[in-house]
C-alpha positions in Angstrom: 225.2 201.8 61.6 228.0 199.5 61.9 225.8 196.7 63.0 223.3 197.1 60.8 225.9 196.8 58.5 227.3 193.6 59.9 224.2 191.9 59.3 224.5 193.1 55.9 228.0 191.5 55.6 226.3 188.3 57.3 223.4 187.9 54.3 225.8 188.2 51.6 228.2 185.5 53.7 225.0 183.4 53.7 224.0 183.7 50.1 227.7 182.6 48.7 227.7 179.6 51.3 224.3 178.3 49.8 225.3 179.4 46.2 223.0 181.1 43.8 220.7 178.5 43.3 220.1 177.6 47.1 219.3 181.4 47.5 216.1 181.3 45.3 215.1 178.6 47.8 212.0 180.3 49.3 210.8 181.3 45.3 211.4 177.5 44.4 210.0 175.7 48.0 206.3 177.9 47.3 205.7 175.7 44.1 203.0 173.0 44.2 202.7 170.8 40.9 199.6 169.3 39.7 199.4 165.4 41.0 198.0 164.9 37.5 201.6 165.7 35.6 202.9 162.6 34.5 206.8 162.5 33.0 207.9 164.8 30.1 205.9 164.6 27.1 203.2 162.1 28.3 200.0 162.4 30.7 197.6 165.6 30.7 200.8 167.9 30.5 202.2 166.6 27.6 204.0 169.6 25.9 205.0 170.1 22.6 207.9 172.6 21.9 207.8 174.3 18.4 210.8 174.9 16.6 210.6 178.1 17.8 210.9 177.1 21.4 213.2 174.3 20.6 216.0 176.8 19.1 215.6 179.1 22.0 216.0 176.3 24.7 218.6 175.4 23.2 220.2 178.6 23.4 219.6 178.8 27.1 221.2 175.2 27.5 224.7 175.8 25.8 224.9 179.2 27.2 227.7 179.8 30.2 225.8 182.6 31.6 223.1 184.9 31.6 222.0 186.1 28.0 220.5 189.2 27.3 217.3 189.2 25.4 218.1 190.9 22.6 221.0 188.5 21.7 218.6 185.6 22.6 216.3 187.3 19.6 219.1 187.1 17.6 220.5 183.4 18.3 217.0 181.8 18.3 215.8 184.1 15.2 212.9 185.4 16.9 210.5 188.4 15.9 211.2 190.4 19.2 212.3 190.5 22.9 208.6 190.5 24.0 208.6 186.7 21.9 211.2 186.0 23.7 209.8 186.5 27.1 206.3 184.8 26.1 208.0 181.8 25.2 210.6 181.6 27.9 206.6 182.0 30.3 205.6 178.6 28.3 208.6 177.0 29.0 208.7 177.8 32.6 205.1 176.2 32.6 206.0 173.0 30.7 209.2 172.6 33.1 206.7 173.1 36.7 204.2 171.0 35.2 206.8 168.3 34.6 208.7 168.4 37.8 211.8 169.3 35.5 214.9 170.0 36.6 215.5 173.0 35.4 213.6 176.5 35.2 214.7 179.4 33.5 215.4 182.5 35.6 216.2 186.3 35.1 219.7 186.8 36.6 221.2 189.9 36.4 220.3 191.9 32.7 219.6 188.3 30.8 218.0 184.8 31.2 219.9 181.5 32.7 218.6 178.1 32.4 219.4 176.9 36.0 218.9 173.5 37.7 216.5 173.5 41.3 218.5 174.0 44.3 217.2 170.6 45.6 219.4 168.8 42.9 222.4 171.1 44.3 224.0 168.2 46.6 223.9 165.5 43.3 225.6 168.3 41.4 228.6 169.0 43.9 229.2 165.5 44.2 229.4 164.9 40.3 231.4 167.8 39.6 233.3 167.9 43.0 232.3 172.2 42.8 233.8 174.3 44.8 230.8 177.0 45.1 231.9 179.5 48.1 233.0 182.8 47.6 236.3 182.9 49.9 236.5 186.5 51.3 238.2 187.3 54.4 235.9 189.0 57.1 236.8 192.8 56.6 236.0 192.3 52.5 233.1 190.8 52.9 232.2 193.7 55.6 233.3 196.1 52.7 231.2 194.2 49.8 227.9 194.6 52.2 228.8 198.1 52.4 228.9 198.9 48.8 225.8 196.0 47.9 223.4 197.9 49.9 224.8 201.5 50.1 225.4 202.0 46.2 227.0 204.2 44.8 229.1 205.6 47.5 232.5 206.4 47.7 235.5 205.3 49.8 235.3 207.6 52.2 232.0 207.2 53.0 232.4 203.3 52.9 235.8 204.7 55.8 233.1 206.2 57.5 231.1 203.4 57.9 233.7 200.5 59.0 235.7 203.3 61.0 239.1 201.3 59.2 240.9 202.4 55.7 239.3 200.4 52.7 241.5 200.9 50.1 243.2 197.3 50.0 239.4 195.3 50.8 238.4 197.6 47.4 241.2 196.8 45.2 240.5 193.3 45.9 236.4 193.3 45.4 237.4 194.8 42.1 240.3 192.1 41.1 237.5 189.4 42.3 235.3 191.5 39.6 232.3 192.1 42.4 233.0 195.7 42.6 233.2 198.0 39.8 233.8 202.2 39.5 230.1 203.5 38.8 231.1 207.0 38.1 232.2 210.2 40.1 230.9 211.8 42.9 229.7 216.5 42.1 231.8 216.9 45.4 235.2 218.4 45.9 237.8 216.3 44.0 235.2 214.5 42.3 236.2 211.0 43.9 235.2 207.8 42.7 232.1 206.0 43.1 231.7 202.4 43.8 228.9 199.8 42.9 228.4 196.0 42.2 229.5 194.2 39.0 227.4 192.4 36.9 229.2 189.2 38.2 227.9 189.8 41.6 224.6 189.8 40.4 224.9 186.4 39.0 227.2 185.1 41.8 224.3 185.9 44.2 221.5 185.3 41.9 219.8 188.6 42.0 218.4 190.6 38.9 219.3 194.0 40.4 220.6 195.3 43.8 217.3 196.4 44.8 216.6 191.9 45.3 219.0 192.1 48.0 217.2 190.7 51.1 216.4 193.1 54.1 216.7 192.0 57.7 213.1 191.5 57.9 213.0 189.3 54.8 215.7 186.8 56.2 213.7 187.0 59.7 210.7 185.8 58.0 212.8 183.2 55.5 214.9 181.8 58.5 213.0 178.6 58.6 213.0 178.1 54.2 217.2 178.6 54.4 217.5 175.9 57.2 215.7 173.8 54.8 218.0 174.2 52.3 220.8 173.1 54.1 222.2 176.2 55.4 223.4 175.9 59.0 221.2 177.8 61.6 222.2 181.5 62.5 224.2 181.2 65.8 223.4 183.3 69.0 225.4 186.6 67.4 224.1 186.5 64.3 220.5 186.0 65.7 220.8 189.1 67.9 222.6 191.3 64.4 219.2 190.1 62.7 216.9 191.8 65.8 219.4 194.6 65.9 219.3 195.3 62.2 215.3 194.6 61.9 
């Protein structure tokens, strides 16, 4: 269980080094665009944006995280969340149809305008971003732990890495990835622990149940290398076939 559980540690390690956007790679690499697009505005995919779509995009831009529909309703003055979502779909189409930059994606319980991983490189140099997630070894064991084993408490996350956790959980929760999600009906009632909302958009995932099995990262091995992420070495190959 523990080395199924190291691989666990080792795809979370891999998501922060690649950031969020380099870990929608493989949705992002599928996409073909129409030869036929010209730029922006002009060609056979010109695209006019209604007011409508105008106040909402604009929403998206200024926002410094994910935004929940119903505010986006609110901000944009729109009839409904199910609006909402249609025109966020006909954005999406103008921006693939365009070769934009950006795309809008579901991250966590909202929406985020987000630029393509492929643009990730121009970005870090203009901004100089520091992107990583610096956790020592045993946290990042204990985040995997609670990512894919949610809720559970700390003696079952004990269990698990065989090693006291009580000082890798104080600090997933003062780093705001892990959260109390309630109480377990057994004796003393102890604490439950889950993932944070933050950890969600950290990692790019709408919900826990996104994060990647050892199958899926068998199969995607090839997309991440293409996104600049360095190629599993020897041990991590045989965690993958261990945890498969």
């Amino acid at each position: 269980m523990h080395q199924a559980f190291t691989f666990c540690k080792e795809s979370l390690r891999r998501a922060s080094e690649s950031s969020a956007d380099a870990w929608r790679w493989n949705y992002f690499r599928s996409e073909r665009y129409p030869e036929s697009c010209d730029a922006f505005g002009s060609g056979p995919c010109a695209f006019r944006r209604t007011p409508k779509m105008a106040r909402l995009e604009a929403a998206l831009l200024v926002a410094n995280g994910a935004i929940s529909t119903r505010k986006l309703t609110n901000v944009a003055m729109l009839a409904d969340t199910t609006e909402v979502l249609t025109l966020i779909d006909q954005l999406n189409v103008a921006y693939d149809q365009s070769r934009s930059a950006f795309r809008i994606e579901r991250v966590a319980t909202g929406f985020q305008m987000l630029t393509r991983p492929k643009f990730a490189p121009w970005l870090d140099r203009l901004h100089n971003r520091q992107t990583h997630l610096k956790l020592s070894a045993p946290a990042m064991e204990t985040l995997a732990i609670v990512a894919y084993r949610q809720p559970i408490t700390r003696a079952d996350i004990e269990a698990i890495r065989g090693v006291a956790s009580t000082e890798m959980l104080k600090q997933l929760m003062e780093r705001n990835l892990v959260r109390i999600a309630g109480e377990d009906t057994s004796l003393g009632r102890p604490y439950l622990y889950g993932t944070t909302r933050h950890f969600l958009e950290h990692f790019g995932l709408r919900s826990p149940s996104d994060l990647p099995m050892a199958e899926q990262l068998q199969r995607n091995s090839s997309s991440l290398n293409q996104a600049n992420i360095d190629d599993p070495s020897p041990d991590e190959t045989d965690i993958l076939e261990a945890a498969a």
